[in-house]
N, C-alpha and C positions, 0 to 999 in steps of 0.2 A: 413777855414784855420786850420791846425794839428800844431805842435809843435814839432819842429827842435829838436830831443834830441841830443846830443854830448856824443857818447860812447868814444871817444877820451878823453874827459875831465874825463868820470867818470873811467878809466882806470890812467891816471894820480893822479888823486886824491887817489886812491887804497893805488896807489904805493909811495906818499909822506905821506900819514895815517901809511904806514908800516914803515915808517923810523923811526918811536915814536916805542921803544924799540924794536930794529932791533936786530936781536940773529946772530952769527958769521955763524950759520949753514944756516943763511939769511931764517928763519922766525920773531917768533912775541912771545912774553914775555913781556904782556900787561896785568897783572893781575887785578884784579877790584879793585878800589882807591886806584889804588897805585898813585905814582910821574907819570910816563907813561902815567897811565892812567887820568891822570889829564891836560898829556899837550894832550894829543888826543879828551878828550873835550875842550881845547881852541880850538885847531883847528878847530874844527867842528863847533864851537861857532862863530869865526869867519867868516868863508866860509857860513854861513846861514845867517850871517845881512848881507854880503856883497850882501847876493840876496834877500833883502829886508825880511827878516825876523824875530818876535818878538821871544826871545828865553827864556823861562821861565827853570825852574828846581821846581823836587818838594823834598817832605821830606825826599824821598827815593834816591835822586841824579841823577831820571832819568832827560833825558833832551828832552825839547819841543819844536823843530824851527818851526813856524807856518806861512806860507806863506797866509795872508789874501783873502777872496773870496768878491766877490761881495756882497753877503748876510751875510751881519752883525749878524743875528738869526740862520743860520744856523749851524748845526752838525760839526768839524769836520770830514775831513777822514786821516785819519792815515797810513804812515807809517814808518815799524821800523825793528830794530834790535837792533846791542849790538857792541859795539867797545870794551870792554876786550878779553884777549886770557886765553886760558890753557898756564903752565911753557911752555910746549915746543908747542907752536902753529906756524898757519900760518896766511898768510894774508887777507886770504878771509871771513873766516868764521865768521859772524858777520859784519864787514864793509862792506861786501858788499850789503846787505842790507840796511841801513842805509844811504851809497852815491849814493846807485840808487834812494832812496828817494830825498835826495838831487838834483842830478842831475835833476830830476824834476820839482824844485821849480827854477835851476837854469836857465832852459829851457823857463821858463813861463818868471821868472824872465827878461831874456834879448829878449823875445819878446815883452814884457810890455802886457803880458796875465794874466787871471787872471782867474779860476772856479767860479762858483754858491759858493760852499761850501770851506771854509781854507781846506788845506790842513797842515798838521802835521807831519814831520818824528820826531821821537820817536828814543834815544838812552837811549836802558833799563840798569841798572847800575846792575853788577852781573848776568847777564845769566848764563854764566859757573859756579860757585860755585865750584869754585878753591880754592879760597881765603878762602868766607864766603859761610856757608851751610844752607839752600839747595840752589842749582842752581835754576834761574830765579826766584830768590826772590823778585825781584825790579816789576815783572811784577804781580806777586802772589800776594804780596802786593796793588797792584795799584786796582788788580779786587776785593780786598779782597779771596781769597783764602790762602793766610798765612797771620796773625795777624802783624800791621805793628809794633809794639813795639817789638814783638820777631824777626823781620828781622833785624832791630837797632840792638839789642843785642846780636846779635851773634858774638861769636870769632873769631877772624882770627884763621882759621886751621892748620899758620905757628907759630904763637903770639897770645895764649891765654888773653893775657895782654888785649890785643886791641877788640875793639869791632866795629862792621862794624860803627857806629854812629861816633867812634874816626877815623876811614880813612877818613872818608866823611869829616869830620871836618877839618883833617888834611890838606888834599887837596884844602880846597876851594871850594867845590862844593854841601856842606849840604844847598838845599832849602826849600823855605815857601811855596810852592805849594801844595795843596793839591794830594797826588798820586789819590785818589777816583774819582777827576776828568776824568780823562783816561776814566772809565766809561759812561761817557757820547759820546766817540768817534760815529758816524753815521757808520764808517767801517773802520776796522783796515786788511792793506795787509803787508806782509815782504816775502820778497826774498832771498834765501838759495843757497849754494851750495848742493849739495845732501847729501857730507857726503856718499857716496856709488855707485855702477859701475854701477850700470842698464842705466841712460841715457846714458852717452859713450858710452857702448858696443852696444845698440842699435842707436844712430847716432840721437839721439832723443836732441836738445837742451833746450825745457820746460817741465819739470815735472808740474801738476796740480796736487797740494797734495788736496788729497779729505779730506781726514781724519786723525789726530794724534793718531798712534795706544794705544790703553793702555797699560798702563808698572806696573807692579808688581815687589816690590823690597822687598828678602826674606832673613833672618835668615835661615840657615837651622843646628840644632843644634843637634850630635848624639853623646851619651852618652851611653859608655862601662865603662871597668872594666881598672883599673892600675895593669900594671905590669912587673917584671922585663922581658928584651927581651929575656931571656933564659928560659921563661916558653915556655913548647911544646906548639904545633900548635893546640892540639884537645883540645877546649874549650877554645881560646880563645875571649875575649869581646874587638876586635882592631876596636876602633871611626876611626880610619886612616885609614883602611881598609875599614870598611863601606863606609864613606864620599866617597872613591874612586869609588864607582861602583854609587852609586847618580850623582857625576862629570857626569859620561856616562851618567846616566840615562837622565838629563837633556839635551845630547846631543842629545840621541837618539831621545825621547819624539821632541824637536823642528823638528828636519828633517821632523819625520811619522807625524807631526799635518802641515807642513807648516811655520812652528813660528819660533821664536828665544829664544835661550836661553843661559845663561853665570852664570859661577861661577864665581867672579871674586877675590873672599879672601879667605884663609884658615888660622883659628887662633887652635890653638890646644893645650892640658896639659894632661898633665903633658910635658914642649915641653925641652925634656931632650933626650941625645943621650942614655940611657940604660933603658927608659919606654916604654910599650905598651902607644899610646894615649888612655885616659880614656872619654873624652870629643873633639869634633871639632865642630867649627862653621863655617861652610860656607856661604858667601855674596853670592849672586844669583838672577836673576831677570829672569822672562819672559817677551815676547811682543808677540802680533801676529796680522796680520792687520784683523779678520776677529772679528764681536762682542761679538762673544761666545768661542770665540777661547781661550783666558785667564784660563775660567774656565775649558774647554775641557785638557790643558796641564795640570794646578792643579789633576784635577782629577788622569789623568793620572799617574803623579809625586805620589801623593797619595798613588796611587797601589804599584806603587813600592818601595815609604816605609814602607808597611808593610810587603811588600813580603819580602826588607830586613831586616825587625824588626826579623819575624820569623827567617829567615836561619840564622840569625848572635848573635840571642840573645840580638841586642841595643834596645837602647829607639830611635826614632826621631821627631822631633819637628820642625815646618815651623811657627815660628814668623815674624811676616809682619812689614815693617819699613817702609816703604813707596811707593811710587807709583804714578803714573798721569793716570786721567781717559782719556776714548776714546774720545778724540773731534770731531765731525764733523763739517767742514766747511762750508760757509752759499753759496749755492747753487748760486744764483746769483751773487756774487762778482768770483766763478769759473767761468760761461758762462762770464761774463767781461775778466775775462785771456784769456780765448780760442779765446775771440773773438780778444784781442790785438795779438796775435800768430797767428788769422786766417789772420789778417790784415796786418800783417809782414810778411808773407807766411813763417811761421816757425812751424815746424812740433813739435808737442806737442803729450802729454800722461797721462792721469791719472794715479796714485801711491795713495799708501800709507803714510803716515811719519812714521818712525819707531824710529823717535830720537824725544825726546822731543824739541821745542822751544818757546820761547817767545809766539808767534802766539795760542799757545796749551794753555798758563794761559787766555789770551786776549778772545781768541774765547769763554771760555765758559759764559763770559757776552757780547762781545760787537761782530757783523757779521763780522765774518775774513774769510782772505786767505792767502794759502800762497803757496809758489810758487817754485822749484827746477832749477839751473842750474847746468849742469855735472860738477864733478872736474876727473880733470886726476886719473887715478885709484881707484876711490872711498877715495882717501887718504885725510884725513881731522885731525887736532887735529896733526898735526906734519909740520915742519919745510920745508919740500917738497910738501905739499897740494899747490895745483896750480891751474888757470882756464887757457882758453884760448881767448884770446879778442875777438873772435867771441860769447863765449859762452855770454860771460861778457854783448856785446852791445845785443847779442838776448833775456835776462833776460829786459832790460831797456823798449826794443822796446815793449814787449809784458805786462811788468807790466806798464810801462808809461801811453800808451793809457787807461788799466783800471782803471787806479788810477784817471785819468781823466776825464773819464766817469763816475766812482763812485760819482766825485767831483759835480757832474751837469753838466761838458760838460764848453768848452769855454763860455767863458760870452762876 
């Protein structure tokens, strides 16, 4: 006997999760512990006892519906995502993870089935790091990869005042749970929208992300000379000048290696309308899905500031802030997807992830996967990000069966 899923239900559920701060431009404005975000963990809270589920919280405010197995000794299996938004979000990105976990438990739930092993959806508290920085703290925390007393203490980004401990507080949703636990998961899956056009344009409904690319987050800091705009052109030391042909450089450098790359700040001083810039710092990150590829764009990046050191007379300087490493995915919980997509007769693909998530802090202690459905245009992080209910139930059908399988199979 297989297990009825109800992509009608989990398609319903989406769309009353999205009505918990619904934006006029009819997306999502669910920042992390806020009031929003607080009535969208009732909700959730609720809809998982309703399907026989214990629902724990830990010190981090993530939350734990845990849908019991047959085997009391057993591992959970996990899955998850994140129900906060960016200011201007939509509606999929993060819950939809999270309710196809759901959907899941609700599935067994009203067959009166049950796995070998609990099954666990996981709603991580701060993935996006809108609010409080860095993003997917709640998860980095749980693996121990950021320190959980410094995830506490971080300010809100809007309200210095406040500290992520004081929202948590605030809201009613600070637990006694050990986050460390998490750790112990047998196998942690979450399910994405892409966040990007490749499935669509090719007609493909499952992404199989193999691996979370690595991301390098740069300073890039070049240092000329101040001075009045009326000094002549021959001999000048212009940072704004420099910094501009780097912008390219980083553009050009991702195309020829394959990669990705973005400036995405420019701070500069003397920042006066009648000075040369004397100093700029530019924000910048590369990714690229290949293992060597990181350091291949570095390098390259390299060259060309020195080549613009010489021609312009600056200094340049590549201080590193931060970054996530390459994850790789654990091998068998992938052939589990393929095999729910081979069983759905839904055509699938192996990729990359090029965005960091949740699944990226998880995997490097406990065997993950994780999983892509198309969004209309690649548009995600904005108030028109959309799925299509096909895409919606061919994610359920394809991760349901593995998540199942992972569990030990019908009991």
């Amino acid at each position: 006997m297989s297990i009825a899923f109800d992509p009608d239900r989990l398609w319903n559920s989406l769309e009353e999760m999205a009505r918990i701060g619904a934006t006029p431009q009819g997306g999502v404005k669910r920042l992390a512990l806020s009031p929003e975000d607080g009535q969208a963990r009732a909700l959730l809270r609720d809809w998982a006892q309703a399907a026989g589920c214990t629902v724990t919280v830990d010190r981090l405010g993530s939350m734990y519906c845990t849908y019991a197995g047959t085997d009391a000794k057993a591992a959970p299996v996990a899955v998850g995502s994140h129900l906060d938004s960016v200011p201007t979000g939509g509606k999929y990105d993060g819950p939809y993870g999270v309710l196809l976990g759901l959907e899941i438990l609700r599935a067994l739930h009203q067959a009166g089935r049950r796995t070998r092993a609990p099954i666990t959806v996981v709603n991580w508290t701060n993935e996006e790091g809108s609010r409080f920085s860095p993003a997917m703290s709640a998860s980095g925390g749980a693996m121990g990869v950021l320190d959980e007393a410094k995830v506490l203490a971080a300010p809100d980004n809007f309200d210095a005042s406040i500290t992520y401990a004081d929202a948590l507080a605030a809201i009613g949703w600070a637990g006694d749970a050990d986050p460390a636990r998490a750790r112990d998961f047998a196998a942690y899956f979450e399910a994405h929208i892409e966040q990007g056009p490749i499935l669509e344009r090719e007609g493909i409904p499952i992404g199989i992300v193999t691996h979370c690319i690595g991301v390098e987050q740069w300073d890039v800091v070049v240092t000329g000379t101040d001075g009045h705009v009326g000094y002549p052109m021959a001999g000048r030391r212009d940072a704004l000048a420099a910094a501009s042909e780097l912008v390219l450089a980083l553009e050009r450098i991702a195309i020829e290696t394959g990669g990705m790359a973005t400036a995405t700040r420019i701070t500069l001083a003397p920042d006066a309308r009648g000075n040369i810039p004397a100093m700029v710092r530019l924000a910048a990150n590369i990714r690229h899905p290949d293992a060597d590829g990181n350091a291949r764009m570095e390098a390259a990046f390299r060259a060309a500031m020195a080549d613009l050191a010489t021609r312009r007379g600056v200094e340049v300087q590549i201080i590193r802030v931060g970054g996530y490493p390459r994850v790789p995915f654990a091998a068998p919980l992938l052939d589990a997807l393929r095999r729910g997509a081979q069983g759905a007769q839904l055509k699938h693909r192996d990729m990359p992830g090029p965005i960091p998530q949740d699944a990226l802090h998880v995997g490097i202690v406990v065997p993950s996967a994780l999983m892509f459905i198309p969004c209309h245009g690649g548009v995600s992080h904005h108030p028109s990000e959309s799925i299509s209910r096909a895409w919606c139930a061919a994610g359920l059908a394809a991760m349901g069966a593995a998540v199942i399988e992972a569990a030990g199979g019908l009991a």
